[in-house]
TORLO-354945 format. One record per residue (C-alpha): residue in three letters; x, y, z. Coordinates in Angstrom, 1 decimal. Example, Ala and Ser with C-alpha at 12.3 -4.5 7.8 and 13.67 -1.06 7.14 Angstrom:
% residues 2
{site 'ala' {12.3 -4.5 7.8}}
{site 'ser' {13.7 -1.1 7.1}}
//
This chain:
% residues 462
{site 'unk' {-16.1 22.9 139.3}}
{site 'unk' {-15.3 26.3 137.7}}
{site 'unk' {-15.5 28.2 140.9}}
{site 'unk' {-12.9 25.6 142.9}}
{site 'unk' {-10.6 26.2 139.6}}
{site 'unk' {-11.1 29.9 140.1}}
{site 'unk' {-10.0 29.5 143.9}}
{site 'unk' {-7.5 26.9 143.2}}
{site 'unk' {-6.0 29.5 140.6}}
{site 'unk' {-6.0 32.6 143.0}}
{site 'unk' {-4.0 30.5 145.9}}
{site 'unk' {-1.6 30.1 143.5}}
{site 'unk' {-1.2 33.4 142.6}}
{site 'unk' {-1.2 34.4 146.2}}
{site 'unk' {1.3 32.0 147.2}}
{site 'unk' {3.6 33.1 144.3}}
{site 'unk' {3.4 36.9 144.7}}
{site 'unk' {4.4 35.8 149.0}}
{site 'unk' {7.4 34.3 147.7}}
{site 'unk' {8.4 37.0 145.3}}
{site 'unk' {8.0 39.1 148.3}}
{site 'unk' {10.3 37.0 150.5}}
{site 'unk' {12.7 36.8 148.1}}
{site 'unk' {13.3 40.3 146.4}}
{site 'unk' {16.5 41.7 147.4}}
{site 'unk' {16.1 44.4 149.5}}
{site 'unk' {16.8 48.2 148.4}}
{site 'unk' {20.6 48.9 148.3}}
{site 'unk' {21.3 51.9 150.4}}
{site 'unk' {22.0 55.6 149.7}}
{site 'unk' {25.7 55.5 150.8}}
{site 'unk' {27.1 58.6 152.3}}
{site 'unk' {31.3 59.0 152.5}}
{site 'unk' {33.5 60.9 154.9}}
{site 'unk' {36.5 60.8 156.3}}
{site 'unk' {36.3 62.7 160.1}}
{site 'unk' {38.6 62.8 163.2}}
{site 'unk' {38.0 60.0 165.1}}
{site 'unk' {42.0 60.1 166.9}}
{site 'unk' {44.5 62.9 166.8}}
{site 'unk' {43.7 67.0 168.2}}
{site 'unk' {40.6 67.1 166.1}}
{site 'unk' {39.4 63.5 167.6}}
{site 'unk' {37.0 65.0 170.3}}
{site 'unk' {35.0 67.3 167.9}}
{site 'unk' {34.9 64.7 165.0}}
{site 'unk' {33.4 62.2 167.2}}
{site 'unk' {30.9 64.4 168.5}}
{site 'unk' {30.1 65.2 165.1}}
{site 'unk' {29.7 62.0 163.6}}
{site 'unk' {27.5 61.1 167.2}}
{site 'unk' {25.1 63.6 165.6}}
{site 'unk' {25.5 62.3 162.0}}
{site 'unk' {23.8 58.4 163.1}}
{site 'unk' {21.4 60.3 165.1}}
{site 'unk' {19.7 61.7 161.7}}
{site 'unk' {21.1 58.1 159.9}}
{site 'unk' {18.5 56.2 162.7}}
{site 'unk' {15.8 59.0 162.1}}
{site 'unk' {15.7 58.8 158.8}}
{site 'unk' {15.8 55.3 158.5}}
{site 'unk' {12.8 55.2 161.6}}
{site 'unk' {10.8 56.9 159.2}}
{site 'unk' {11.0 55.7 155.9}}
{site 'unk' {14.1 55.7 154.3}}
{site 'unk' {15.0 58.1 151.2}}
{site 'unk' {13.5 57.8 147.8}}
{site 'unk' {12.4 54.1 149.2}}
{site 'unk' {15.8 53.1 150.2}}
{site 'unk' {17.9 53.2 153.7}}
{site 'unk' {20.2 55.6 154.3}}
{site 'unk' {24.1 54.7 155.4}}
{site 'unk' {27.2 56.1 156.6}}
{site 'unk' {30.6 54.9 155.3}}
{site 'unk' {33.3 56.6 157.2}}
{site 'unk' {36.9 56.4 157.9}}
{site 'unk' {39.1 58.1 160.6}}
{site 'unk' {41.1 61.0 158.9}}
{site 'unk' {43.4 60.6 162.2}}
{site 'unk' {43.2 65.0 162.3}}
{site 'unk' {45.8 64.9 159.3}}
{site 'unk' {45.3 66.9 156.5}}
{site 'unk' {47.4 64.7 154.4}}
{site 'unk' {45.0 61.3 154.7}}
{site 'unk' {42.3 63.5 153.4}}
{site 'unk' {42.8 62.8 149.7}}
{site 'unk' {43.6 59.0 149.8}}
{site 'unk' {40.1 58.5 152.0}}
{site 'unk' {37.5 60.3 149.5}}
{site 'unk' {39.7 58.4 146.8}}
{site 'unk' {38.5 55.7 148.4}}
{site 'unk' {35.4 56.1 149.3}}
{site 'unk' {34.4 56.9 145.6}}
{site 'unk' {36.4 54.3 143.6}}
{site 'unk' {36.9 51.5 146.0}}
{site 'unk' {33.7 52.4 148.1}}
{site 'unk' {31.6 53.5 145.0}}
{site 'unk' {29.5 56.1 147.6}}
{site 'unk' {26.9 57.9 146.2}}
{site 'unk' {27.4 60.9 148.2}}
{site 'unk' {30.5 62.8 149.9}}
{site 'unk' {30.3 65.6 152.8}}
{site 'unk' {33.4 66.3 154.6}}
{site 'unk' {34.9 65.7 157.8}}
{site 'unk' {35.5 68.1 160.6}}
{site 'unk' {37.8 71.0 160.4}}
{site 'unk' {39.3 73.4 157.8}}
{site 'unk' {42.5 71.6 157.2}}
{site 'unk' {40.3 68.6 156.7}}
{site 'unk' {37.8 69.9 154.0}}
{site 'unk' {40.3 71.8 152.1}}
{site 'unk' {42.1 68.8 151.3}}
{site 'unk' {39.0 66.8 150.6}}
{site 'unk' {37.9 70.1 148.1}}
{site 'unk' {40.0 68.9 145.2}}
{site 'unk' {39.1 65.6 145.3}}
{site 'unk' {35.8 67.1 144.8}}
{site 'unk' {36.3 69.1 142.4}}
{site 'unk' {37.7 66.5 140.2}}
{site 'unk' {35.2 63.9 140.5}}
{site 'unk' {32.4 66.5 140.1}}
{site 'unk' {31.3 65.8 143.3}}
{site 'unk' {28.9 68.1 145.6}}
{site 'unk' {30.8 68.6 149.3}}
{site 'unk' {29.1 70.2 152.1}}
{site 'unk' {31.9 71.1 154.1}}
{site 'unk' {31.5 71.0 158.3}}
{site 'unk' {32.8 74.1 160.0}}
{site 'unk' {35.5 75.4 157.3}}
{site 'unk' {36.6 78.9 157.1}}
{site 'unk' {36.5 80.4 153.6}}
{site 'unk' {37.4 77.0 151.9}}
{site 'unk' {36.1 77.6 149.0}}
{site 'unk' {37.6 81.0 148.8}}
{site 'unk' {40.3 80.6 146.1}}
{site 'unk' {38.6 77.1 144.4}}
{site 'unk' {35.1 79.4 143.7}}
{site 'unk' {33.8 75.5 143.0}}
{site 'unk' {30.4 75.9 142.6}}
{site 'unk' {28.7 72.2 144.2}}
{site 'unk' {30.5 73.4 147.1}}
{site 'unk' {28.0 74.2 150.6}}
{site 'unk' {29.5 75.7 153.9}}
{site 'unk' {28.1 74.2 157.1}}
{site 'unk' {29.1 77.4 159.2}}
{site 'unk' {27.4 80.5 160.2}}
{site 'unk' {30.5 82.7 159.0}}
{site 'unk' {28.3 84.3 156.0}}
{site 'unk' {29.5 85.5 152.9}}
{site 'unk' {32.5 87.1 154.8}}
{site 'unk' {34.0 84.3 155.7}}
{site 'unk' {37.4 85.1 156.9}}
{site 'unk' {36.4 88.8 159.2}}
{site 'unk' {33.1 86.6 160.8}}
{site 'unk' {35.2 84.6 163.1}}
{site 'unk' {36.7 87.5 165.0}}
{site 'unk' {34.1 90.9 163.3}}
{site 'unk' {31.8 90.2 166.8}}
{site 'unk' {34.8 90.4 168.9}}
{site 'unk' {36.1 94.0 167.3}}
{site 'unk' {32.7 95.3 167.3}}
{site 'unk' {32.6 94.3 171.3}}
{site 'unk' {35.8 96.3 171.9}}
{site 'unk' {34.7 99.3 169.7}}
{site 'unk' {32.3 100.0 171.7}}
{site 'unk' {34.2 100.3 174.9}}
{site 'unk' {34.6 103.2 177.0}}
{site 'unk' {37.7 104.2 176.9}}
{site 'unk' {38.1 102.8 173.7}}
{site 'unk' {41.4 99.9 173.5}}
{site 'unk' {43.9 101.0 171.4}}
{site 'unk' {46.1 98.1 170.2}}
{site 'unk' {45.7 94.8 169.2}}
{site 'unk' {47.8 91.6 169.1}}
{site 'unk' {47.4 88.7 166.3}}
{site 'unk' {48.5 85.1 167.3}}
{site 'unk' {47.9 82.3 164.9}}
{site 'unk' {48.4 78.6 164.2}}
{site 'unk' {50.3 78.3 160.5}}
{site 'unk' {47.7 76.4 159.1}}
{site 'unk' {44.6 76.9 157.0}}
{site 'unk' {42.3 77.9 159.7}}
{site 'unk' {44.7 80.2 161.4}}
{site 'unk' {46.1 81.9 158.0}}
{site 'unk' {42.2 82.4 157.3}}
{site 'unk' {41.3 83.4 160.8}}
{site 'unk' {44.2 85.6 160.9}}
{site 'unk' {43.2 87.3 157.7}}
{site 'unk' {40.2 88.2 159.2}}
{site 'unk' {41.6 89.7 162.4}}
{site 'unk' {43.8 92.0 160.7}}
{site 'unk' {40.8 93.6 158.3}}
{site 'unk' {38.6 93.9 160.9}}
{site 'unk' {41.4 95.6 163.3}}
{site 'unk' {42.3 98.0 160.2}}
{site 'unk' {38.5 98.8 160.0}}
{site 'unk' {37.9 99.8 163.1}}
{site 'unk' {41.0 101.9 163.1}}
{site 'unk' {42.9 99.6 166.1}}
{site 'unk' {46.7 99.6 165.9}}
{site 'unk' {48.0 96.2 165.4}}
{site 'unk' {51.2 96.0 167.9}}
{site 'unk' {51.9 91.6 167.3}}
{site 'unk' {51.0 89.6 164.4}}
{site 'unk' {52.6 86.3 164.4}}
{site 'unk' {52.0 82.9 163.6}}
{site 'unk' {53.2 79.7 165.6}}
{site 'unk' {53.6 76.0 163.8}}
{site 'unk' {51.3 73.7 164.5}}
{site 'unk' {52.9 71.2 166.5}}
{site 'unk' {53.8 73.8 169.0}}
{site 'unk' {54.1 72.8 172.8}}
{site 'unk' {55.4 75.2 174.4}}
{site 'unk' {54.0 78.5 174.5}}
{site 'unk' {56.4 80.8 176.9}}
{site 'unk' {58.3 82.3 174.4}}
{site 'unk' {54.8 83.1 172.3}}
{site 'unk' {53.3 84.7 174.7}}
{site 'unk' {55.9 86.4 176.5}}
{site 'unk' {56.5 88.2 173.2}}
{site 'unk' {53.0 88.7 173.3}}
{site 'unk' {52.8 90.5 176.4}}
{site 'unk' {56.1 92.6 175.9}}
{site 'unk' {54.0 94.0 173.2}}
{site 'unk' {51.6 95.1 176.2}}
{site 'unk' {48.2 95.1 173.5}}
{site 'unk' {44.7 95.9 174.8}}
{site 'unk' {43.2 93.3 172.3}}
{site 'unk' {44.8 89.8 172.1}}
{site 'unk' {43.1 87.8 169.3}}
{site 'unk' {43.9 84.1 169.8}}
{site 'unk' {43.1 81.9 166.3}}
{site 'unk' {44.1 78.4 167.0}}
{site 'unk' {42.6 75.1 167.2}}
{site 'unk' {42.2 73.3 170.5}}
{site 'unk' {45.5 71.6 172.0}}
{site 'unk' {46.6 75.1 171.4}}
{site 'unk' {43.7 77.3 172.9}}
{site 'unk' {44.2 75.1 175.6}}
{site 'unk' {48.4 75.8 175.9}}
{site 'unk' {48.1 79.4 175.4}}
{site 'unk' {45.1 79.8 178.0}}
{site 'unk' {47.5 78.2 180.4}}
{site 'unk' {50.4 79.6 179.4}}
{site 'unk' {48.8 83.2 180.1}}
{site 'unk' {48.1 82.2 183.0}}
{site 'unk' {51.6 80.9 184.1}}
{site 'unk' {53.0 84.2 182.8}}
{site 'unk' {50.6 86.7 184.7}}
{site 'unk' {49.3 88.7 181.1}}
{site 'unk' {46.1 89.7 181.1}}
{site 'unk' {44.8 92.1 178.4}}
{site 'unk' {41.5 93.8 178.5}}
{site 'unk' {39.8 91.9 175.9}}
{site 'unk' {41.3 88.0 174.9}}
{site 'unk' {40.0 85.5 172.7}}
{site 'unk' {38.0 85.7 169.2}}
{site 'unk' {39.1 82.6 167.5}}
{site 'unk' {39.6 79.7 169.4}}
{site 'unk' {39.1 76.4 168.7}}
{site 'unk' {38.3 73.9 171.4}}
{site 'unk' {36.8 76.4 173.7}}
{site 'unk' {32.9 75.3 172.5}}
{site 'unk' {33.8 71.5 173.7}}
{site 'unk' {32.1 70.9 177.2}}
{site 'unk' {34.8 68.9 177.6}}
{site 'unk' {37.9 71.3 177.2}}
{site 'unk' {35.3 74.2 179.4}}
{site 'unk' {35.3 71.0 181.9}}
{site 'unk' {39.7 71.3 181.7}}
{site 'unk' {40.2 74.8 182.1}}
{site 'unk' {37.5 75.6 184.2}}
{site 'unk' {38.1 79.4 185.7}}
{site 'unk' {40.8 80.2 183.3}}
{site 'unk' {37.5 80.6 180.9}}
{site 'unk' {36.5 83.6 183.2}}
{site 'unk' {36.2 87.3 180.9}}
{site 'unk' {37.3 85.2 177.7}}
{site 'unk' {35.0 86.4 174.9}}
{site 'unk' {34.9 84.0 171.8}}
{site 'unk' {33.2 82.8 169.1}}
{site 'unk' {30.3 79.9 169.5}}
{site 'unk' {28.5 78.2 167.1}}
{site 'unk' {25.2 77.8 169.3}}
{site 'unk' {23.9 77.6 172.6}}
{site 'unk' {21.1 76.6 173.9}}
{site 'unk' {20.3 80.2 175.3}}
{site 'unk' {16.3 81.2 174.8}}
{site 'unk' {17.2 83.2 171.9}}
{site 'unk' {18.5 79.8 169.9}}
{site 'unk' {16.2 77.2 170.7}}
{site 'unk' {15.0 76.5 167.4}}
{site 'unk' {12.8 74.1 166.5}}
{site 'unk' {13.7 70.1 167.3}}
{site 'unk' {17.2 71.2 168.5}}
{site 'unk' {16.4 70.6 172.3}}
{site 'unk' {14.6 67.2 171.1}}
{site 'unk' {17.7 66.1 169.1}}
{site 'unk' {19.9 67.3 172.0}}
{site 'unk' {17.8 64.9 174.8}}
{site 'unk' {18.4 61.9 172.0}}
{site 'unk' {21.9 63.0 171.6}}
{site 'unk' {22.8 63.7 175.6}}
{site 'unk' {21.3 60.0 176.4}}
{site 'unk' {23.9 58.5 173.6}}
{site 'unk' {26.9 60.5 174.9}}
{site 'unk' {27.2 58.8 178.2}}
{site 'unk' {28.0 55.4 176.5}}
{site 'unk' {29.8 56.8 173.5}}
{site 'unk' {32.2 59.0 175.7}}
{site 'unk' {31.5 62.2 173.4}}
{site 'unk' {30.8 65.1 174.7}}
{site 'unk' {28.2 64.6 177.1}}
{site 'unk' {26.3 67.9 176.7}}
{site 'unk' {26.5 68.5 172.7}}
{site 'unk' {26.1 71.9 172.5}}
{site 'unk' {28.6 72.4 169.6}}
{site 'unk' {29.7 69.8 167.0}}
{site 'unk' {26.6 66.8 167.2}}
{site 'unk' {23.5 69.4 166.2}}
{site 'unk' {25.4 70.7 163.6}}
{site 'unk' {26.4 66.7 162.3}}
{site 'unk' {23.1 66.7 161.8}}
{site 'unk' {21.9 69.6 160.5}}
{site 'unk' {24.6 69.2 157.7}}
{site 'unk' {22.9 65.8 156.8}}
{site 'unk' {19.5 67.3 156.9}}
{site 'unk' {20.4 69.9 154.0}}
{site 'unk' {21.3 66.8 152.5}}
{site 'unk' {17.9 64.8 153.0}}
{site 'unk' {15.6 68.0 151.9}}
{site 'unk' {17.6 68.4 148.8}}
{site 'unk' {16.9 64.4 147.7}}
{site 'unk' {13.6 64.1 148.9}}
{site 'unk' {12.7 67.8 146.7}}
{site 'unk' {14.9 67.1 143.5}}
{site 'unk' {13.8 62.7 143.8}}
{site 'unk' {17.1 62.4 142.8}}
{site 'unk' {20.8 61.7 144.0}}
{site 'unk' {22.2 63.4 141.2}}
{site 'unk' {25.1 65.7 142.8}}
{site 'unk' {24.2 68.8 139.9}}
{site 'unk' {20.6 68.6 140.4}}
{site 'unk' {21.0 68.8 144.9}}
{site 'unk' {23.9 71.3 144.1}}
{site 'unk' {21.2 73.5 142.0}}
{site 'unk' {18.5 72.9 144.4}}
{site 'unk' {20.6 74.0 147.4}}
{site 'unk' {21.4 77.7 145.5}}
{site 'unk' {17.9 77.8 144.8}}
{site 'unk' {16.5 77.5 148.4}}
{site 'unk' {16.0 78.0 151.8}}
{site 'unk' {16.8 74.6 153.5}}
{site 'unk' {15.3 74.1 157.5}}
{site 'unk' {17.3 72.2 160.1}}
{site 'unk' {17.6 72.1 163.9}}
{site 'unk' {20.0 74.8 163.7}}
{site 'unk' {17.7 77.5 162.0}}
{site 'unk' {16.7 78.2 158.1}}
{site 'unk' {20.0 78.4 156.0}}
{site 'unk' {20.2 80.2 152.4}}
{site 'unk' {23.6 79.8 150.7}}
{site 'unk' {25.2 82.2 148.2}}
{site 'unk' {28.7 82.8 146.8}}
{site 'unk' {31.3 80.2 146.8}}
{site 'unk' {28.7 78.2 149.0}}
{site 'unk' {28.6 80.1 152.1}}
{site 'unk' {25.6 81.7 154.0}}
{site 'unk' {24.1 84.6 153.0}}
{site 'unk' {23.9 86.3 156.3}}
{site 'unk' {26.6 85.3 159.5}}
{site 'unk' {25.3 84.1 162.6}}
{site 'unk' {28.6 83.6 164.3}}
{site 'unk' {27.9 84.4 168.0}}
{site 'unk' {30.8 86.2 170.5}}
{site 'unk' {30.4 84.8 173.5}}
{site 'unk' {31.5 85.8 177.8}}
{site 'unk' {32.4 82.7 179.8}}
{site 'unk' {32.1 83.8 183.2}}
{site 'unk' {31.1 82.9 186.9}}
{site 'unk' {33.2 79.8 186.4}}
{site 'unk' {34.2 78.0 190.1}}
{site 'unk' {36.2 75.0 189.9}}
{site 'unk' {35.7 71.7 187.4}}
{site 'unk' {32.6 71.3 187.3}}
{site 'unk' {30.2 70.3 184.5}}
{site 'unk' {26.8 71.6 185.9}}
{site 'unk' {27.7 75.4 185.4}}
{site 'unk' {28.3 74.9 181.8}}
{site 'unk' {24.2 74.4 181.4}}
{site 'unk' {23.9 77.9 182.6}}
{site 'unk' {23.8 80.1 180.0}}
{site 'unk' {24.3 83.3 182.4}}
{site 'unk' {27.3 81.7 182.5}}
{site 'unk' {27.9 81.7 178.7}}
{site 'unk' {26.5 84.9 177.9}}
{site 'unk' {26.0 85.6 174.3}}
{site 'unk' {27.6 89.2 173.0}}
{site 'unk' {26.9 89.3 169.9}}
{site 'unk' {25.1 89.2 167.0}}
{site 'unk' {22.0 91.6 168.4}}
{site 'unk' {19.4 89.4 167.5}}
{site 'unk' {20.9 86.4 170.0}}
{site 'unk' {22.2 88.7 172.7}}
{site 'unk' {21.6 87.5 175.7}}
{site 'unk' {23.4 90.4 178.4}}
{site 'unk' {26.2 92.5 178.3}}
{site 'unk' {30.2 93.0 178.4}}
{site 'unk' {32.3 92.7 181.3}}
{site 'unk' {34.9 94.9 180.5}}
{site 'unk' {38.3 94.6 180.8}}
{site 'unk' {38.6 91.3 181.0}}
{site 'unk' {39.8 91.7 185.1}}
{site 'unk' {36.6 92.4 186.1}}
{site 'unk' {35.0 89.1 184.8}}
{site 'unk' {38.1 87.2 187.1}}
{site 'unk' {37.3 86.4 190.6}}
{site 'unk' {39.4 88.0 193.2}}
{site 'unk' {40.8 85.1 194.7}}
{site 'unk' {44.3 82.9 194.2}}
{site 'unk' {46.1 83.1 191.1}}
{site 'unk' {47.0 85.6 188.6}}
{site 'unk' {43.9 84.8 186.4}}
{site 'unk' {42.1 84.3 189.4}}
{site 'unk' {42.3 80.2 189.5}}
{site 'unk' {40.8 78.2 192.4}}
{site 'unk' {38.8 75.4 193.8}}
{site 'unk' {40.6 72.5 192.6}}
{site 'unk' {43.3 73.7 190.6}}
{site 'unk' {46.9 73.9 191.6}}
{site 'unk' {47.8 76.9 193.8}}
{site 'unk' {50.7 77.9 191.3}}
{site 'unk' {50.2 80.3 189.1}}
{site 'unk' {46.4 79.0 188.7}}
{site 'unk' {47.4 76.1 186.5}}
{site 'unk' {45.0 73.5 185.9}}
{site 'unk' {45.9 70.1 186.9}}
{site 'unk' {45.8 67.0 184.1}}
{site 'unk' {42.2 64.9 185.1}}
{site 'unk' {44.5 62.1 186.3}}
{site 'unk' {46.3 64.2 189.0}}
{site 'unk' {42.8 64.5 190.9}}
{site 'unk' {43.0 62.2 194.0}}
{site 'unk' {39.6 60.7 192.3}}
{site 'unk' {36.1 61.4 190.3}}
{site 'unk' {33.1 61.8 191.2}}
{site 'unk' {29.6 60.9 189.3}}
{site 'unk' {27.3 63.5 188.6}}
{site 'unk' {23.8 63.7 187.1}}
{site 'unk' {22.0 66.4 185.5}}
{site 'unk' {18.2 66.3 184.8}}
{site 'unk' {17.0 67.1 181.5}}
{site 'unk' {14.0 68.8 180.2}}
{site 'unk' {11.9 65.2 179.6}}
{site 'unk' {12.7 64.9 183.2}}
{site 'unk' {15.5 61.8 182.4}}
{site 'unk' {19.1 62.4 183.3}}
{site 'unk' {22.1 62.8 182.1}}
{site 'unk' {25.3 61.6 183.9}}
{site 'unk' {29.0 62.2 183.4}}
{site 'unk' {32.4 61.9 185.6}}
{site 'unk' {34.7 64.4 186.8}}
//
């Protein structure tokens, strides 16, 4: 009798601790806030970005969770305009009540979401800003860019170290900007590195930013007749000026440096053979000196995404570095056990943090301790085509030493092919002047596929 009370008693028990189970609410989430470009100039970038963001929110999530409880994304689309910034992270931490802010894409974006920040005590890893933190000195601040701890002169140092050591030496340089916070900063840059190296500066001007045409920019630009033009814009405008030199004939010896857009397989898709001799700056690439550990795994989860997302479909720029920004995140919880923002901030100082995109160490106002910002040749370019943009003897890196991948083709005229237009345009583009048509004035696409390294394929229009 005693032992059927014993068993009666234990069924009980079991079939009470299987409905606690059942019904115990499950963890509530580790919420994350941004606001990132999902419309407006910066649109194509942001989403690319935030692709790579939900790539590490499913991985993390696939294995585990953080601190037992799932990770989540809240974001809103900042529409590219500064001015949304502040009203977003607002929300996000009084409406929203997120545990956790990182910033958008751009600049312009983070330094208006910096304040916000700053105010609510709030760590911010920012995503590809240029010396944000520069004036604010905020210490729970983290940079998400290879510039280094000199923020401003790494966007364009590569490019003056590239033309220093040209035989004969250029001479003179021009400075064209966009009047906002990445150009001003860019800009800055430019100048002290020209001044360094003892080059004369013969232009130095900035242009608004809802600039269309360029003709009268860079006509001035070439009446100036510089060696060096230094381009630091973002992309609707790296994209007008490219042409626009075209249209006009100018071709310096050395062009490029800072200019946004240009790392978008995308945009490299649009302008095709006007990319040919341009040397600027790239994040990464997945050339054999940069293929750091899980980076070519993320990119084959990332490239199979793409095609139904419409992002970029190769992600070589903005998706690994979504989620490497993320990962720095993830180490920093799962180290300190904690989502406190002053106990991460003090744990990212402290340490060396690992992602996709190589070891990181931050120091002053939050930026890397060494710069990583490659100079990069775009040449051999034919035509439209996607397929050449996966060869990196096409996108050859310059600079720094330890990613180099070949050499300088110097001046710029000798990277050009010979043939049709004054920057050597052909293949599909218009015969005049080697401007590019729009994608809609092809007579139609075509489907193309690309095997990747797990032998699946990745396919894309054009």
């Amino acid at each position: 009798m005693t032992m059927r009370r014993h068993q009666f008693v234990l069924i009980i028990v079991l079939l009470l601790r299987s409905t606690w189970a059942t019904s115990a609410p499950a963890a509530e989430p580790i919420t994350i806030g941004l606001g990132i470009a999902q419309s407006g100039q910066l649109a194509a970038n942001g989403k690319a970005a935030l692709a790579g963001m939900k790539i590490w929110e499913d991985d993390v999530n696939a294995k585990g969770n953080l601190l037992g409880r799932p990770a989540k994304l809240v974001y809103y689309d900042d529409q590219s305009n500064p001015a949304n910034v502040p009203a977003l992270y607002t929300k996000l931490l009084e409406v929203d009540k997120v545990d956790l802010i990182v910033s958008g894409y751009a600049t312009n974006m983070i330094a208006a979401a910096l304040p916000v920040a700053i105010q609510k005590k709030k760590l911010l890893i920012g995503l590809f800003g240029t010396a944000v933190n520069s004036e604010f000195h905020y210490p729970d601040y983290f940079s998400m860019n290879v510039n280094g701890p000199d923020a401003k002169r790494a966007v364009t140092a590569g490019l003056f170290d590239i033309a220093a050591a040209q035989t004969p030496r250029p001479q003179t340089v021009a400075i064209l900007a966009v009047d906002a916070e990445f150009g001003r900063n860019a800009s800055d840059g430019a100048r002290e590195n020209a001044n360094a190296k003892g080059f004369k500066i013969a232009y130095d001007r900035t242009y608004p930013p809802n600039t269309t045409d360029f003709s009268p920019i860079v006509r001035a630009v070439q009446a100036a007749n510089p060696d060096i033009v230094v381009i630091c814009s973002y992309p609707l405008d790296s994209v007008g000026t490219l042409r626009t030199f075209s249209e006009i004939g100018f071709q310096p010896k050395l062009l490029g440096g800072a200019m946004v857009g240009l790392q978008s397989s995308n945009l490299k898709v649009q302008l095709g053979p006007l990319l040919n001799g341009v040397v600027n700056y790239e994040s990464w690439l997945p050339g054999k000196t940069m293929q750091f550990p899980g980076v070519l795994e993320f990119l084959s989860k990332y490239q199979t995404r793409a095609v139904s997302q419409g992002t970029d479909p190769l992600g070589y720029n903005m998706p690994p570095w979504g989620y490497a920004d993320l990962q720095i995140l993830e180490e920093a919880i799962r180290a300190t056990n904690s989502i406190d923002d002053a106990k991460l901030a003090a744990y990212l100082h402290a340490n060396t943090m690992h992602t996709i995109v190589r070891n990181i160490a931050f120091g002053a106002d939050g930026e890397w301790t060494e710069s990583r910002m490659l100079q990069v040749q775009y040449r051999n370019i034919h035509g439209n085509g996607l397929v050449q943009f996966t060869d990196m003897d096409n996108q050859v890196i310059l600079t720094p030493a330890q990613f180099k991948t070949g050499e300088t083709i110097y001046p710029m005229a000798d990277a050009r092919p010979q043939l049709a237009g004054p920057l050597g345009c052909h293949g599909r583009s218009k015969a005049i002047h080697g401007v590019l048509p729009a994608p809609n004035e092809f007579p139609g696409r075509l489907t193309r596929s690309l095997p990747r390294r797990d032998g699946s394929r990745i396919h894309w229009e054009e």
